[in-house]
Biopython code that builds the backbone (N, CA, C, O; Angstrom):
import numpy as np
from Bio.PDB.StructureBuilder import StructureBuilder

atoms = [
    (1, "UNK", "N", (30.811, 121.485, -28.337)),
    (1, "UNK", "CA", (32.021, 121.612, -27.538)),
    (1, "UNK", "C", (32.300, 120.278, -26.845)),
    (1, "UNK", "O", (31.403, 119.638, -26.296)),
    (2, "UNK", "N", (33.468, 119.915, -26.886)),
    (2, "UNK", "CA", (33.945, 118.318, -26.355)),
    (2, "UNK", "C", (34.118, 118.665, -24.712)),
    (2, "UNK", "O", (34.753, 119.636, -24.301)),
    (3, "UNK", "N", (33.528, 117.820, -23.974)),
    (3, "UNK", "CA", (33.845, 117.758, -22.723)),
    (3, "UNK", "C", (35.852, 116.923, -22.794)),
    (3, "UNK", "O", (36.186, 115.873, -23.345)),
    (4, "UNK", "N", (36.338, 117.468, -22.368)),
    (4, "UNK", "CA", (38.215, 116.892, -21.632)),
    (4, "UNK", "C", (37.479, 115.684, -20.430)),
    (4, "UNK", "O", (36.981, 115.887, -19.322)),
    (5, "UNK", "N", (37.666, 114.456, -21.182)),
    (5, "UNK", "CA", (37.525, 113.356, -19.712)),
    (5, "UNK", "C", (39.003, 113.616, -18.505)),
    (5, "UNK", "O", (40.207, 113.415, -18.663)),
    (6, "UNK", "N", (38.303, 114.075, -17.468)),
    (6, "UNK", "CA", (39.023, 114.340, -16.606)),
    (6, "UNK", "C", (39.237, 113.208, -15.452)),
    (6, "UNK", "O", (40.001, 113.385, -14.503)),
    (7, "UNK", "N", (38.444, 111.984, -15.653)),
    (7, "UNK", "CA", (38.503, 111.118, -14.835)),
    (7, "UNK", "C", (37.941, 111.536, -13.218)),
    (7, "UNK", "O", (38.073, 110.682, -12.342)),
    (8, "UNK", "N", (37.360, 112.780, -12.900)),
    (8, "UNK", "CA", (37.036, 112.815, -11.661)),
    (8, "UNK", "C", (37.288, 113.383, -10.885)),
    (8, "UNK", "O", (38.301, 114.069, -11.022)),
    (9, "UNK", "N", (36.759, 113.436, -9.979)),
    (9, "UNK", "CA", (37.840, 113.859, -8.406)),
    (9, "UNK", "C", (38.813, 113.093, -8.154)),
    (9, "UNK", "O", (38.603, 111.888, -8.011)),
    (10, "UNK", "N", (40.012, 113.592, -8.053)),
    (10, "UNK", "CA", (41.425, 112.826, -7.240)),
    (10, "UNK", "C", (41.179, 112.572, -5.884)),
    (10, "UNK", "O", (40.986, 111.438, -5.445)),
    (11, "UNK", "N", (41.179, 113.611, -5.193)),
    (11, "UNK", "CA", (40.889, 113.879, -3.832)),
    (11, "UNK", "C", (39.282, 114.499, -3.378)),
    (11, "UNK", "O", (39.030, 115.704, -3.403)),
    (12, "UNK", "N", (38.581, 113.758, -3.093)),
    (12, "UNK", "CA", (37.277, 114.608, -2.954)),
    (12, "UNK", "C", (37.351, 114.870, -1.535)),
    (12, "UNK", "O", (37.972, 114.129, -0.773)),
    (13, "UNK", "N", (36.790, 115.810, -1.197)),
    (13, "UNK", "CA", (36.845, 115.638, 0.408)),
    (13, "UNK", "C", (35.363, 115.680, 0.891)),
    (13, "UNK", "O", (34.704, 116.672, 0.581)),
    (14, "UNK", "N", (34.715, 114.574, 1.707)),
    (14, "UNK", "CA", (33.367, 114.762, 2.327)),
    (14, "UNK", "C", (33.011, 115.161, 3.809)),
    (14, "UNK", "O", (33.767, 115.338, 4.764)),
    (15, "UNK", "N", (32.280, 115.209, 3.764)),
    (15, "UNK", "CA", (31.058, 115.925, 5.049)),
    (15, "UNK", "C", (30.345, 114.781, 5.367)),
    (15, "UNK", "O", (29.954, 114.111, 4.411)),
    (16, "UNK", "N", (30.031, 114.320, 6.719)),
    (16, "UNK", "CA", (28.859, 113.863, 7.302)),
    (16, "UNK", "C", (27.838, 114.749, 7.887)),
    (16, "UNK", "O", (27.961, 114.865, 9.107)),
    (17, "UNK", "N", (27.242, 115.151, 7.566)),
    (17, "UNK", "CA", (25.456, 115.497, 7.815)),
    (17, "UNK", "C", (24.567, 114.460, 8.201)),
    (17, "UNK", "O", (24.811, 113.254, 8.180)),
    (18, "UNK", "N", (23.585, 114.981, 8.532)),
    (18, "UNK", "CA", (22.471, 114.643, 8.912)),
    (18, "UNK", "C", (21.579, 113.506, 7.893)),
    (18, "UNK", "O", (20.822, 112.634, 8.320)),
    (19, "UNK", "N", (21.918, 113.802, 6.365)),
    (19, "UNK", "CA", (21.528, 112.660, 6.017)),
    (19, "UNK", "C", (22.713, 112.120, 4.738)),
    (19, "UNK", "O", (22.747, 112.116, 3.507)),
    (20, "UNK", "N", (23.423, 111.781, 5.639)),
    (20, "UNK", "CA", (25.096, 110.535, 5.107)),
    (20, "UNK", "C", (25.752, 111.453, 4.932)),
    (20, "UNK", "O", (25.710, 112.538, 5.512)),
    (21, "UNK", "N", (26.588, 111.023, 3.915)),
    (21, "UNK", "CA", (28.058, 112.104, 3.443)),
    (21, "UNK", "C", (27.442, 112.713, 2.321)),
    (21, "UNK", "O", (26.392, 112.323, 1.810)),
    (22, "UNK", "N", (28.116, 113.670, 1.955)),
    (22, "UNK", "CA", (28.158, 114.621, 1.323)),
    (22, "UNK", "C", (29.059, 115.355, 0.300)),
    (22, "UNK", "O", (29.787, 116.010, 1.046)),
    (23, "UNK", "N", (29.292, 115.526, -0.477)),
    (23, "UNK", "CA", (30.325, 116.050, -1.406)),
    (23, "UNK", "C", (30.751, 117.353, -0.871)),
    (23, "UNK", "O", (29.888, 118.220, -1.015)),
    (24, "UNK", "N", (31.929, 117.775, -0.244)),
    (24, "UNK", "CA", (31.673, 119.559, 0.285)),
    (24, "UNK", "C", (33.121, 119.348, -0.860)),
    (24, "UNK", "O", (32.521, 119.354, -1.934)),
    (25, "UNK", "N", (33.873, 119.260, -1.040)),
    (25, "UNK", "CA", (34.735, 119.683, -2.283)),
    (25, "UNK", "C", (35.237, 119.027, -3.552)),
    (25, "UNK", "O", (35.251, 117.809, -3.375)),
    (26, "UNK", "N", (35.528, 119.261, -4.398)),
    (26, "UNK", "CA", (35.900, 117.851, -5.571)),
    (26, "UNK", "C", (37.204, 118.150, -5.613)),
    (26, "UNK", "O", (37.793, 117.279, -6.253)),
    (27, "UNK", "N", (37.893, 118.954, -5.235)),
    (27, "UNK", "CA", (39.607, 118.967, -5.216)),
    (27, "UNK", "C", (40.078, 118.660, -6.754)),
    (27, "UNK", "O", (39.347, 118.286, -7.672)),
    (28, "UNK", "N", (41.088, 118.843, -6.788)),
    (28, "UNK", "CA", (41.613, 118.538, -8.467)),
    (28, "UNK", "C", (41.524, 117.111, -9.028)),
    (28, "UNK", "O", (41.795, 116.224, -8.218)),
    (29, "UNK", "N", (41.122, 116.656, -10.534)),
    (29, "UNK", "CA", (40.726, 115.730, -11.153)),
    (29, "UNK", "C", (41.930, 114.791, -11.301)),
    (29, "UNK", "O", (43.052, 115.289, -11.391)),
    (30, "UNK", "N", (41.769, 113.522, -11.329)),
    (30, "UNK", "CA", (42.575, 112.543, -12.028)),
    (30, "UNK", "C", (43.396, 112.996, -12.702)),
    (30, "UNK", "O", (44.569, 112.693, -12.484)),
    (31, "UNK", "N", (42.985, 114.055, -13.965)),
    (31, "UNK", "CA", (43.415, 114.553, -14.962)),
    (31, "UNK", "C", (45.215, 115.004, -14.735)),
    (31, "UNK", "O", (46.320, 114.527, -14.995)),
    (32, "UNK", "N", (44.577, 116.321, -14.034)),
    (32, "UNK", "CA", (45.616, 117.347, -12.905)),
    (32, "UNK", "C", (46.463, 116.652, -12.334)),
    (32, "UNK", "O", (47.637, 116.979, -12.160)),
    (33, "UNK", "N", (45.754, 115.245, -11.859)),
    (33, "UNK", "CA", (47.207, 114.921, -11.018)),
    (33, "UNK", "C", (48.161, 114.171, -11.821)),
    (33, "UNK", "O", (49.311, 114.531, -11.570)),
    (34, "UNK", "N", (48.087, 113.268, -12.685)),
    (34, "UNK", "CA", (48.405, 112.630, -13.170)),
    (34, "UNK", "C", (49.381, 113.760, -14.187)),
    (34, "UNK", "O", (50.560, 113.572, -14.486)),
    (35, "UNK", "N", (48.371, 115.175, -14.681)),
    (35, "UNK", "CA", (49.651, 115.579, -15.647)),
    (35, "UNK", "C", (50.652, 116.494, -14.687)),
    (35, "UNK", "O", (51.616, 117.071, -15.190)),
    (36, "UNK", "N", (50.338, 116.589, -13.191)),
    (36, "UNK", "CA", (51.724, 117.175, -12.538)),
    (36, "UNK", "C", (52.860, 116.085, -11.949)),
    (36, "UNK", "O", (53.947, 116.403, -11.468)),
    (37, "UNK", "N", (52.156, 114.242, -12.162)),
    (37, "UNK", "CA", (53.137, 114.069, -11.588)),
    (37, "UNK", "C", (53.756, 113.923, -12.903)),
    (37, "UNK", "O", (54.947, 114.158, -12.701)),
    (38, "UNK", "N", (53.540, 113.589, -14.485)),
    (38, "UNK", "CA", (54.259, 113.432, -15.502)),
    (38, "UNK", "C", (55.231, 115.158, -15.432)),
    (38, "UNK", "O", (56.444, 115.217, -15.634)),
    (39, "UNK", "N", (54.697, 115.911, -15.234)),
    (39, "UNK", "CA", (55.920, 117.082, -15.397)),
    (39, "UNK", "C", (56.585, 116.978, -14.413)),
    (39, "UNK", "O", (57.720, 117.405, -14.624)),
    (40, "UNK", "N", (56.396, 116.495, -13.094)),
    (40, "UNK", "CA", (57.414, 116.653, -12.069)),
    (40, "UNK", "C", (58.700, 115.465, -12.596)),
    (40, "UNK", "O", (59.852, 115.891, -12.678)),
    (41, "UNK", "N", (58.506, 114.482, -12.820)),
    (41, "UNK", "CA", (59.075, 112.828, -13.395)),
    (41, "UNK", "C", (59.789, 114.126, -14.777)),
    (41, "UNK", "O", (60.885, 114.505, -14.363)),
    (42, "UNK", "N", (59.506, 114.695, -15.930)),
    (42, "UNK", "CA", (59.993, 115.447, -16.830)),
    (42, "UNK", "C", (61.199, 116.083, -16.045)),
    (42, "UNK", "O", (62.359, 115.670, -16.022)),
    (43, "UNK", "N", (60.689, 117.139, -15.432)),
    (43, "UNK", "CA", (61.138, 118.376, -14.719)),
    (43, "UNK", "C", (62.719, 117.187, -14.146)),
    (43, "UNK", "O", (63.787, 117.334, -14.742)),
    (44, "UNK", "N", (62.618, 116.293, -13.179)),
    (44, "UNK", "CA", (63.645, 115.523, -12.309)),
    (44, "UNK", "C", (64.250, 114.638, -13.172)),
    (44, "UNK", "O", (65.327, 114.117, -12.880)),
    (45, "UNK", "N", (63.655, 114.405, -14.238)),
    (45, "UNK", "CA", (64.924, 113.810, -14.897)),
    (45, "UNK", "C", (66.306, 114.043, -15.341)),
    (45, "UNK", "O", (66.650, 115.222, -15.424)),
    (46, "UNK", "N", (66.715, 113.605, -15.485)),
    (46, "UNK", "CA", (68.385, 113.475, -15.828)),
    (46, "UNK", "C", (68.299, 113.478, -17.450)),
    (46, "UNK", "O", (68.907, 112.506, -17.898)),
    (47, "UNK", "N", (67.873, 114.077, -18.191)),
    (47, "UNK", "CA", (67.508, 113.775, -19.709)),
    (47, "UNK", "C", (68.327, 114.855, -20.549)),
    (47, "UNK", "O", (68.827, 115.913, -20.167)),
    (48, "UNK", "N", (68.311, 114.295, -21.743)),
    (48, "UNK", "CA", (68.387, 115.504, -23.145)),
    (48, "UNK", "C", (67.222, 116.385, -23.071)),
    (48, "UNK", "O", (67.389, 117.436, -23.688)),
    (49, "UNK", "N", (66.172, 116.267, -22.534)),
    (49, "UNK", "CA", (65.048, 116.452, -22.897)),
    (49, "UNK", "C", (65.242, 118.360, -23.019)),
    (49, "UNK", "O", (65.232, 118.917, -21.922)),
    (50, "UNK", "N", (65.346, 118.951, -23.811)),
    (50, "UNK", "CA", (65.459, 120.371, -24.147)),
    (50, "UNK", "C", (63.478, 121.225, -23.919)),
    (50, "UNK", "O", (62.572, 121.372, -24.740)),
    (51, "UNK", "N", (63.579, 121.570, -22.454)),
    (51, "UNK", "CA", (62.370, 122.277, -22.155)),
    (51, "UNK", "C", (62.521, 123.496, -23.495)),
    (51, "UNK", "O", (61.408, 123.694, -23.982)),
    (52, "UNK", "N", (63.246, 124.044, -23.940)),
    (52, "UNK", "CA", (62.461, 125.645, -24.554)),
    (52, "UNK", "C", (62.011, 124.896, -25.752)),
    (52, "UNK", "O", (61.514, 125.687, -26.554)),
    (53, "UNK", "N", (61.997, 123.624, -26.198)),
    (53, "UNK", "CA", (61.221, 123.087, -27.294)),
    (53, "UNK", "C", (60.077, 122.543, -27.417)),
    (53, "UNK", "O", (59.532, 122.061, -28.411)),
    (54, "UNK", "N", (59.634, 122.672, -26.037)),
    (54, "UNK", "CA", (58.714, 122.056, -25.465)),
    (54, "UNK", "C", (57.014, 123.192, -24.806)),
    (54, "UNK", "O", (57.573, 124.287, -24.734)),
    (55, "UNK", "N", (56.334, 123.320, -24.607)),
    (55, "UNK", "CA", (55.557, 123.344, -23.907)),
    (55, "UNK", "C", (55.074, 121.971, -22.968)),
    (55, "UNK", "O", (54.338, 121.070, -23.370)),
    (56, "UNK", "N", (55.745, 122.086, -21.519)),
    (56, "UNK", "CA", (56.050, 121.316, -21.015)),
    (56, "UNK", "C", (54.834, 120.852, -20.508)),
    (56, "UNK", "O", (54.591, 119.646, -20.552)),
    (57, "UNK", "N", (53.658, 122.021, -19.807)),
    (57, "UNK", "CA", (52.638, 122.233, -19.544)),
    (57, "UNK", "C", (51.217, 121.090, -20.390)),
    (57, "UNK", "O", (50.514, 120.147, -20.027)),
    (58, "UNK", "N", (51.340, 121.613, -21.192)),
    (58, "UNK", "CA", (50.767, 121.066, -22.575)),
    (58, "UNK", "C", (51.530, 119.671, -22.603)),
    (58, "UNK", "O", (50.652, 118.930, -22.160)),
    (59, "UNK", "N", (52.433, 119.011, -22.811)),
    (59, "UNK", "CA", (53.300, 118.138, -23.007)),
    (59, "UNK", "C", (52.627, 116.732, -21.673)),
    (59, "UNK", "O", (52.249, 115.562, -21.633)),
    (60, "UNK", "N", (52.861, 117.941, -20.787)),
    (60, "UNK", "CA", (52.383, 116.512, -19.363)),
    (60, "UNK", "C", (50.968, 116.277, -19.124)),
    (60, "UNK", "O", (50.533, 115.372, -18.413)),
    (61, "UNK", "N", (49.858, 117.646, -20.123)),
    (61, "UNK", "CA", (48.189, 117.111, -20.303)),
    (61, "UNK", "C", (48.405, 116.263, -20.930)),
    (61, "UNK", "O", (48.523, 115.234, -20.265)),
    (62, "UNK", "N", (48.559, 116.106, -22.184)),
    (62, "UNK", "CA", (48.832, 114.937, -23.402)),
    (62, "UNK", "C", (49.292, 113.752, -22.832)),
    (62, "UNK", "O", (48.693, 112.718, -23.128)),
    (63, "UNK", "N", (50.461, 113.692, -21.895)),
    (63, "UNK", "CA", (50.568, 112.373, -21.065)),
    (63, "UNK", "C", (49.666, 111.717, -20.297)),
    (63, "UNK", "O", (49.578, 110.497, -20.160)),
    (64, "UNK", "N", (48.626, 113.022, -19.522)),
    (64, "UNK", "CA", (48.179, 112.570, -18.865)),
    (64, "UNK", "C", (46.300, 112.228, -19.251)),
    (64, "UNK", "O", (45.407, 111.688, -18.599)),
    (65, "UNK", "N", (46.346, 112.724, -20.325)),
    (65, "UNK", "CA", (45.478, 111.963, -21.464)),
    (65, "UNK", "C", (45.782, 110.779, -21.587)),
    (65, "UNK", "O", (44.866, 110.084, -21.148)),
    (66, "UNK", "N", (46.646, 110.165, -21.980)),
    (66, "UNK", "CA", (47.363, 109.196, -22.544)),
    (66, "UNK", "C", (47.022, 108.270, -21.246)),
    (66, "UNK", "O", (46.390, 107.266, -21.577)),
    (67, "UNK", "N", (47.267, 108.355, -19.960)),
    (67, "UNK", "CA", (47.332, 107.588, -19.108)),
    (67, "UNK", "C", (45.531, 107.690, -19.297)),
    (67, "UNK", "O", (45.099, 106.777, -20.001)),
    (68, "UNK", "N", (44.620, 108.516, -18.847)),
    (68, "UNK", "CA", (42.981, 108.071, -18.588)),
    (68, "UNK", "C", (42.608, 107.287, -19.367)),
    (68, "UNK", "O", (41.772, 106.471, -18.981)),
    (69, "UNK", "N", (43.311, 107.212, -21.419)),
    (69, "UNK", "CA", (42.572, 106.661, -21.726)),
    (69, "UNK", "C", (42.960, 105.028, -21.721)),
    (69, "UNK", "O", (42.201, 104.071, -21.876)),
    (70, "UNK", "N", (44.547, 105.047, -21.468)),
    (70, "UNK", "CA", (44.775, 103.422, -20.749)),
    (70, "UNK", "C", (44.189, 103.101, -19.863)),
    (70, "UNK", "O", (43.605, 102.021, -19.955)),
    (71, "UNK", "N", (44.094, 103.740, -18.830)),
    (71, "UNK", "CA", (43.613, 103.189, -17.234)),
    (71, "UNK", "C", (41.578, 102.772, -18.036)),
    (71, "UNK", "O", (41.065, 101.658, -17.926)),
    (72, "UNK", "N", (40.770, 104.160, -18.835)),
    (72, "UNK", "CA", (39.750, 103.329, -19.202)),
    (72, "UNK", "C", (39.432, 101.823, -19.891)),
    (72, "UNK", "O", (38.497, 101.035, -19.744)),
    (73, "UNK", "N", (40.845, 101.796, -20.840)),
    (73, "UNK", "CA", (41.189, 100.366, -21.575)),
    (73, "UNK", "C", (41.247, 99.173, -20.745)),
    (73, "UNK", "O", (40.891, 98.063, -21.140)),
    (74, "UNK", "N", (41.694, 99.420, -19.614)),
    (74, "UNK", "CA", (42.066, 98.263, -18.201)),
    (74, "UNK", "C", (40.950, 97.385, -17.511)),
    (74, "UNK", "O", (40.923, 96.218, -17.120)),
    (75, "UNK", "N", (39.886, 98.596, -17.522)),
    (75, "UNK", "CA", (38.646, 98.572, -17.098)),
    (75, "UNK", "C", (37.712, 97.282, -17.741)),
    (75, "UNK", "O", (36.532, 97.153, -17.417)),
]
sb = StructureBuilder()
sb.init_structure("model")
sb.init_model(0)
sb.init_chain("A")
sb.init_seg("    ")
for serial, (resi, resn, name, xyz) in enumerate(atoms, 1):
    if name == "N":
        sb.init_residue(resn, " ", resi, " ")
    sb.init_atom(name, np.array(xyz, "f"), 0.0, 1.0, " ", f" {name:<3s}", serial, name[0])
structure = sb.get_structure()
């Protein structure tokens, strides 16, 4: 089974304890954010773009694939 590179925590949120910080949540991945802001940018455009031909959902993962594996290329 293929692990989906998700690039991570977007937003992690930590804890200080007693010994340093701490991971208390991983909040949604690189992945997630990146494919809601490509559907929101879809969704607000001014386009031809015909949603019932689309799985839009699906459409803005694939973008946002597209962006992790540039941003790894950059690296």
């Amino acid at each position: 089974m293929n692990k989906i590179k998700d690039g991570g925590a977007a937003f992690p949120t930590l804890d200080s304890g007693l010994s340093g910080l701490q991971l208390r949540e991983q909040g949604m991945t690189i992945r997630d954010y990146f494919a809601a802001k490509a559907m929101q940018g879809l969704l607000s455009a001014d386009s031809e773009f015909k949603f019932e031909d689309y799985n839009i959902a699906k459409f803005a993962y694939q973008q946002a694939d597209l962006m992790l594996a540039e941003r790894e290329c950059a690296e």
